[in-house]
C-alpha positions in Angstrom: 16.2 5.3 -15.3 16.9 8.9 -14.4 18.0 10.4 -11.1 14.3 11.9 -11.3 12.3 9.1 -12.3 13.8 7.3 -9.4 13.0 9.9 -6.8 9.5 10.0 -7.6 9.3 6.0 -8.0 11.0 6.2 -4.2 8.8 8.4 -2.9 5.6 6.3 -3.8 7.6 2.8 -2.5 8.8 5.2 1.1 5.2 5.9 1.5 4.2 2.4 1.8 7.9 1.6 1.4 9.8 -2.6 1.4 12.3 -8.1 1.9 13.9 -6.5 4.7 17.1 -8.2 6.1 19.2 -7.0 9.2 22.5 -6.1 8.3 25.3 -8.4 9.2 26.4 -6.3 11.5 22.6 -6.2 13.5 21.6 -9.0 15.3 17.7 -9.5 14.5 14.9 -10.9 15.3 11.2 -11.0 14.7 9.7 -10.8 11.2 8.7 -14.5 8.6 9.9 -15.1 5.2 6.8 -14.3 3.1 4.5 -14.3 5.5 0.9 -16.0 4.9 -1.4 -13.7 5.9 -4.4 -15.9 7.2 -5.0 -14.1 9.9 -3.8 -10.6 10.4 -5.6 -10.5 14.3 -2.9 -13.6 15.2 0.3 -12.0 13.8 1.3 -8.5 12.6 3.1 -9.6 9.6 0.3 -8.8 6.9 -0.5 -5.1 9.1 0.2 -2.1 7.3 2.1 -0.6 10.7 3.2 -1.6 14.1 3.8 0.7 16.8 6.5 -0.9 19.4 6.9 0.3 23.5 8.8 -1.2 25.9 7.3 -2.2 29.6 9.3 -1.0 32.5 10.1 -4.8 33.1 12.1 -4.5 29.9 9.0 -6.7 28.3 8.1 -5.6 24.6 4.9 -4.5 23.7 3.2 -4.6 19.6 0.3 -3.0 18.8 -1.1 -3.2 14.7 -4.8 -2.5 13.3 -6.5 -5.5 12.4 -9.9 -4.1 10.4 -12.5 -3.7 13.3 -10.4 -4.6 16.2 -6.8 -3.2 17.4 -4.3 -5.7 18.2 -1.5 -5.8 21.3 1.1 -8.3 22.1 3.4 -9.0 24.6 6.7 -10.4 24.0 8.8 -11.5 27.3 11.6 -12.3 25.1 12.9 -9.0 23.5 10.8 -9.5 20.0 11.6 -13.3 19.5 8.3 -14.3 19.9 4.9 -13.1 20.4 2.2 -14.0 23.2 -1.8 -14.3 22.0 -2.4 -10.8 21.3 -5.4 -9.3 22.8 -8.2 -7.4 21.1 -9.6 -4.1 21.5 -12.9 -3.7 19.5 -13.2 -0.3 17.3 -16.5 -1.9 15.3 -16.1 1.4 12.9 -12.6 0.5 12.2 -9.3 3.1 12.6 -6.8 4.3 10.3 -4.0 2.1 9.7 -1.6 5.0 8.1 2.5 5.3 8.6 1.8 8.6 9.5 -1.5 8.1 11.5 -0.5 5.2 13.8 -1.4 3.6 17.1 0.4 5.2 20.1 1.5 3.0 22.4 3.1 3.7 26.0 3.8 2.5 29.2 4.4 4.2 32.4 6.4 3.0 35.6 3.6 0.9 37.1 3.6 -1.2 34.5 0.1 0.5 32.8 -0.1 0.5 29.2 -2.2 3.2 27.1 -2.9 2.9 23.8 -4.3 5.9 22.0 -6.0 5.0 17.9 -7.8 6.9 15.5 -11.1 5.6 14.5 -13.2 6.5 11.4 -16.0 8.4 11.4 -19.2 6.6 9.3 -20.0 9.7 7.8 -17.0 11.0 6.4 -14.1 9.3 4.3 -11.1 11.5 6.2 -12.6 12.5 9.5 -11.6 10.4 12.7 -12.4 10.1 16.9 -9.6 9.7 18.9 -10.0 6.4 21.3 -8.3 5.4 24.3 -7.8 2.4 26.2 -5.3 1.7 28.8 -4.2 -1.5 30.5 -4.0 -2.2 34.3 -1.9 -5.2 33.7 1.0 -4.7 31.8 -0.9 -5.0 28.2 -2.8 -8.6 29.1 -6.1 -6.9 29.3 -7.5 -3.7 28.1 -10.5 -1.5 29.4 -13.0 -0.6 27.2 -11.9 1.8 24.2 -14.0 5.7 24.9 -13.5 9.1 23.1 -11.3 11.5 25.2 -12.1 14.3 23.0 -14.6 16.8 24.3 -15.6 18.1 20.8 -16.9 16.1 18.0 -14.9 17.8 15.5 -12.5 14.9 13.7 -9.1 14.2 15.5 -6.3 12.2 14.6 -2.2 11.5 14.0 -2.0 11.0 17.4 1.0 10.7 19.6 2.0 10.3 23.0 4.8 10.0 26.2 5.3 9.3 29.8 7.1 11.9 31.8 8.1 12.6 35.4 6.1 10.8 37.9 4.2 8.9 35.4 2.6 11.8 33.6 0.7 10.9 30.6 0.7 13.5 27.6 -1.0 13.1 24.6 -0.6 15.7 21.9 -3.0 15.0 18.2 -4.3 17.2 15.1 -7.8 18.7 15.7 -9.9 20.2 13.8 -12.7 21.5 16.0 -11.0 25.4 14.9 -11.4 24.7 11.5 -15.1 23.3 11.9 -16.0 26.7 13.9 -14.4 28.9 11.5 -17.2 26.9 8.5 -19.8 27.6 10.9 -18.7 31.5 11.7 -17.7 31.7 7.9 -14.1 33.0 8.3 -11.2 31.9 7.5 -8.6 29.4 9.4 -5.3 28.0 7.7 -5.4 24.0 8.5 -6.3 22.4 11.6 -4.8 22.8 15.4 -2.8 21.1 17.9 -4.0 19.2 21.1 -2.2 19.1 24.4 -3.5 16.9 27.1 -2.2 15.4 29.8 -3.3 13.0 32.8 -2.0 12.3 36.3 -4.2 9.1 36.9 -3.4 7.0 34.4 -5.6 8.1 31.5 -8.8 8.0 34.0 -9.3 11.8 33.8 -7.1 14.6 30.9 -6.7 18.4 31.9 -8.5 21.1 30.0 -8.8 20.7 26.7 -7.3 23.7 25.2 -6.0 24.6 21.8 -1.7 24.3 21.9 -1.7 25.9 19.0 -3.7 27.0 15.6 -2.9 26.4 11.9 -0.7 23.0 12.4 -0.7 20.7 9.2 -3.6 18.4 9.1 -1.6 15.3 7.5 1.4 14.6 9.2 2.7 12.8 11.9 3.4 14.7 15.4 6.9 13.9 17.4 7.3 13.8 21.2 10.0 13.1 23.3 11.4 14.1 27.0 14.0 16.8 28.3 16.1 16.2 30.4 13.8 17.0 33.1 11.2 14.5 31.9 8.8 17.2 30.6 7.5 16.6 26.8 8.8 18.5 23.8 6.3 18.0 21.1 7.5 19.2 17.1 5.2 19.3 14.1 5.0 20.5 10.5 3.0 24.1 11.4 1.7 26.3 8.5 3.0 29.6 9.0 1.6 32.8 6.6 0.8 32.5 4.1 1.3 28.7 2.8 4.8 28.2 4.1 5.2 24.4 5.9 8.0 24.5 8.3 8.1 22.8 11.8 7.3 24.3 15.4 8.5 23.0 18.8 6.7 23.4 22.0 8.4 23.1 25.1 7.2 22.8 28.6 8.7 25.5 31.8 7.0 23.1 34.3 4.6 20.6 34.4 1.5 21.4 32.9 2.6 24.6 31.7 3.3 24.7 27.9 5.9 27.2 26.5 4.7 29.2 23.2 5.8 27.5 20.0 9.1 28.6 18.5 10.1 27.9 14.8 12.1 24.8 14.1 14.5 25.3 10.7 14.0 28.3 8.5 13.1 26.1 5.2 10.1 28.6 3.7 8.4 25.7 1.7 5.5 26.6 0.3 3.0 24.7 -0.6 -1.1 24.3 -0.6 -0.7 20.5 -0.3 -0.3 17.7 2.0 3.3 16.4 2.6 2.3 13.2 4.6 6.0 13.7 6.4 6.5 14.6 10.5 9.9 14.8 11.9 11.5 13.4 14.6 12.7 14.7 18.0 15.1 13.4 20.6 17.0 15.0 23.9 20.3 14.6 25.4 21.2 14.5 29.1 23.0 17.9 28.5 19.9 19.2 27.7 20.5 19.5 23.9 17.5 18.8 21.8 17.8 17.0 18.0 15.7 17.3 15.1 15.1 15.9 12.0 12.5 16.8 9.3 11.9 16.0 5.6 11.2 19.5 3.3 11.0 20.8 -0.2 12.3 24.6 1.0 14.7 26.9 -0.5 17.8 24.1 0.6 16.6 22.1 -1.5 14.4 18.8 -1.2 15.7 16.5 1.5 16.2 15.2 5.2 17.7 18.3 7.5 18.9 17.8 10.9 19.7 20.3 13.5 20.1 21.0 17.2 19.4 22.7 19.7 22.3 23.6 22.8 19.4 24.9 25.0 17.0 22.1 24.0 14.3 24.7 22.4 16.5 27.6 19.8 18.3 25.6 16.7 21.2 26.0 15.3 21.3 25.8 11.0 20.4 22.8 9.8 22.5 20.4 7.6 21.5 17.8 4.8 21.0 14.1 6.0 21.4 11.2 3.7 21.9 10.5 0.6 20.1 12.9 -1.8 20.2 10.7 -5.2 18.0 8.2 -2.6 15.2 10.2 -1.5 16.0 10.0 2.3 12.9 10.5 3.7 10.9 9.3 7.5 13.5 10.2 10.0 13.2 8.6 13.5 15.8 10.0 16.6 16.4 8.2 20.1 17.7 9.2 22.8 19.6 6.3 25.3 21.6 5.9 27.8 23.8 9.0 26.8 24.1 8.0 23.4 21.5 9.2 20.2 20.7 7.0 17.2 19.1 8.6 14.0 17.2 6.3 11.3 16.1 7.0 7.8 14.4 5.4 4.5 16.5 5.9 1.3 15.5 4.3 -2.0 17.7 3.8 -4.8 15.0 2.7 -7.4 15.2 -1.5 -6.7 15.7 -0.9 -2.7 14.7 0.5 0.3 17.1 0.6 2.9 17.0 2.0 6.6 19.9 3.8 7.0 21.4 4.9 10.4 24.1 7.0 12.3 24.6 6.3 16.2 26.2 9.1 18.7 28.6 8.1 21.7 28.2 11.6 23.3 25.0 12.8 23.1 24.7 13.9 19.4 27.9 16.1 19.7 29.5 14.0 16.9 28.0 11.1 15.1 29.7 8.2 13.5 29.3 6.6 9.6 26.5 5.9 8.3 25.3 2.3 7.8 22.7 0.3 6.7 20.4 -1.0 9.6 18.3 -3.3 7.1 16.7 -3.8 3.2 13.7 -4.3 1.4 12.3 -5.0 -2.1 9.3 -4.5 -1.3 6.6 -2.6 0.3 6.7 -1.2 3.9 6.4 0.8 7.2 8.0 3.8 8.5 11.0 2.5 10.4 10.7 2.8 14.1 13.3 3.1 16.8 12.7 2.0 20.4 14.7 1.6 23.5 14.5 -0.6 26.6 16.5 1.3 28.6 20.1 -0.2 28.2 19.8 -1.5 24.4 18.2 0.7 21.0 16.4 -1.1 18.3 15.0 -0.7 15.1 11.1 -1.9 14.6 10.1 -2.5 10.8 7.1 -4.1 9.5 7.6 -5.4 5.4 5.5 -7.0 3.2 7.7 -9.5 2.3 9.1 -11.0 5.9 6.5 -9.7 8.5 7.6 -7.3 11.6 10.9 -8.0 12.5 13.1 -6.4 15.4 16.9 -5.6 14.8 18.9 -4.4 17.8 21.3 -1.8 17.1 25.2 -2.5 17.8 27.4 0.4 18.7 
């Protein structure tokens, strides 16, 4: 098989990418040898994703689609097992996309929000944004409603808590595209949303346009500064056709900086890339990105930083090229940064890893954090506030949760 043929063939597997394992050096937990898959609304083994928080009681939290209804667990054990899930009804069913996940989050008082995209009946790609939030820790869940105040489709949500239990939620919009049809001029791709919420998800701010022309198909990455405000990055299409990534940072709360440019890649291209980057910050302030491109570098991972938080430095290749590294994750814990990727080598898919002991200034080897043969999620990384770990969901074992070792 040539180099070639096995990039393409591991681009198709990374999309819906792979019997995953923990390395020996992982300890792991979670996940069924070949799952039966009787009853996806019992176990999130037979899901397509899972989306991972942790409670401020250092309690786990699981949320996967299940058709018509979205699931949510509670594990009081770090991942070992699963309570009964609860349901949330979505009777028109959501999208159930690596890129276009739930987004689940907790805040301080133990309230868990949970932010899906469901379909619209009357168009194959359109979707409404729902949220539902949780009063007791993820046992019970309010109602599902639409937050968004036009009926334009949303979707590839995402979302954080931040200083004094801030909620922000940032998702693609298209309600500038639809107005540009109506007006008949022209707009390049869809927009970004910025809301936020100081109640708990009971009432957003103004729903005003972050920014215009963001890519309508991929995933959207937020993380906090140091000073708990959001920094949101996503794949932006800049004049004419050229897909590189943006960063918005915020001077205060509520107040959103402009966008700045993320990497210099000039890939052009009239075409969906179904790849969002990742974003993490250091308590020094420093910001990390990583992003997946086909620009003048060459096709690849990147990574770069940022000393200030918001203006990069040059970026530099990540993983192994022959492998098409691709889905980077970054976390940010406890003074120390892990960074996760896919790479397949035509038989496997492997999530690969580097881990930071200061901050991202150096980073150590890179190792393998676990394997598959066959099809899976994006891998995940989540913290509990002490200890990082990788959330994977194959098709082979089931959802599985590997703690990271220094």
């Amino acid at each position: 098989m040539t180099p070639s043929l096995r990039i393409l063939i591991g681009l198709l597997a990374i999309l819906w990418g792979g019997a995953a394992h923990a390395a020996p050096s992982h300890a792991g937990h979670g996940g069924h040898a070949a799952p039966a898959c009787a009853d996806i609304a019992l176990r999130p083994d037979c899901a397509r994703v899972a989306t991972p928080a942790f409670g401020p009681d250092g309690s786990l939290l699981l949320a996967w689609p299940a058709g018509d209804r979205v699931m949510v667990a509670r594990s009081p054990d770090g991942g070992r097992s699963l309570e009964a899930p609860v349901a949330i009804p979505m009777p028109q069913g959501v999208f159930d996309m690596p890129e276009g996940r739930p987004a689940l989050a907790a805040d301080s008082k133990g309230r868990v929000f949970l932010a899906v995209t469901a379909k619209q009946p009357d168009s194959r790609y359109a979707g409404t944004l729902m949220f539902a939030s949780s009063e007791d820790g993820g046992r019970s869940f309010a109602p599902p409603r639409a937050i968004a105040t036009d009926p334009a489709s949303q979707g590839f949500v995402t979302m954080a808590v931040g200083n004094d239990d801030r909620l922000t939620l940032a998702w693609i919009d298209k309600r500038g595209a639809a107005a540009a049809k109506r007006e008949n001029r022209p707009y390049r791709a869809v927009g970004l949303m910025l809301v936020w919420s100081d109640d708990g998800g009971r009432t957003f701010s103004r729903q005003d346009m972050a920014a215009d022309h963001a890519c309508e198909c991929c995933r959207i990455a937020m993380t906090l500064d140091r000073h708990g405000q959001p920094l949101v990055m996503w794949r932006q299409v800049f004049e004419p056709n050229i897909r590189d990534h943006a960063l918005i940072s915020f001077a205060a709360p509520g107040r959103p900086n402009p966008p700045v440019k993320v990497g210099e890649d000039n890939w052009r291209v009239d075409a969906c890339p179904h790849h969002g980057p990742a974003i993490a910050a250091g308590r020094d302030g420093a910001a990390h990105a990583a992003w997946f491109t086909k620009g003048a570098a060459g096709p690849g991972l990147y990574h770069a930083h940022a000393a200030d938080g918001v203006h990069f430095a040059p970026q530099a290749p990540l993983g192994n090229a022959e492998h098409a590294p691709a889905h980077p994750q970054l976390l940010s814990l406890d003074g120390a940064m892990w960074m996760a990727w896919k790479e397949f080598d035509g038989t496997t898919t492997r999530i690969m890893g580097q881990r930071s002991a200061d901050g991202g200034a150096t980073w150590g080897e890179t190792r393998t954090l676990a394997e598959t043969t066959d099809s899976s999620d994006h891998p995940l990384l989540a913290g509990n506030g002490k200890r990082a770990f990788l959330s994977w969901l194959t098709r082979r074992e089931g959802w599985r949760l590997v703690e990271l070792q220094p």
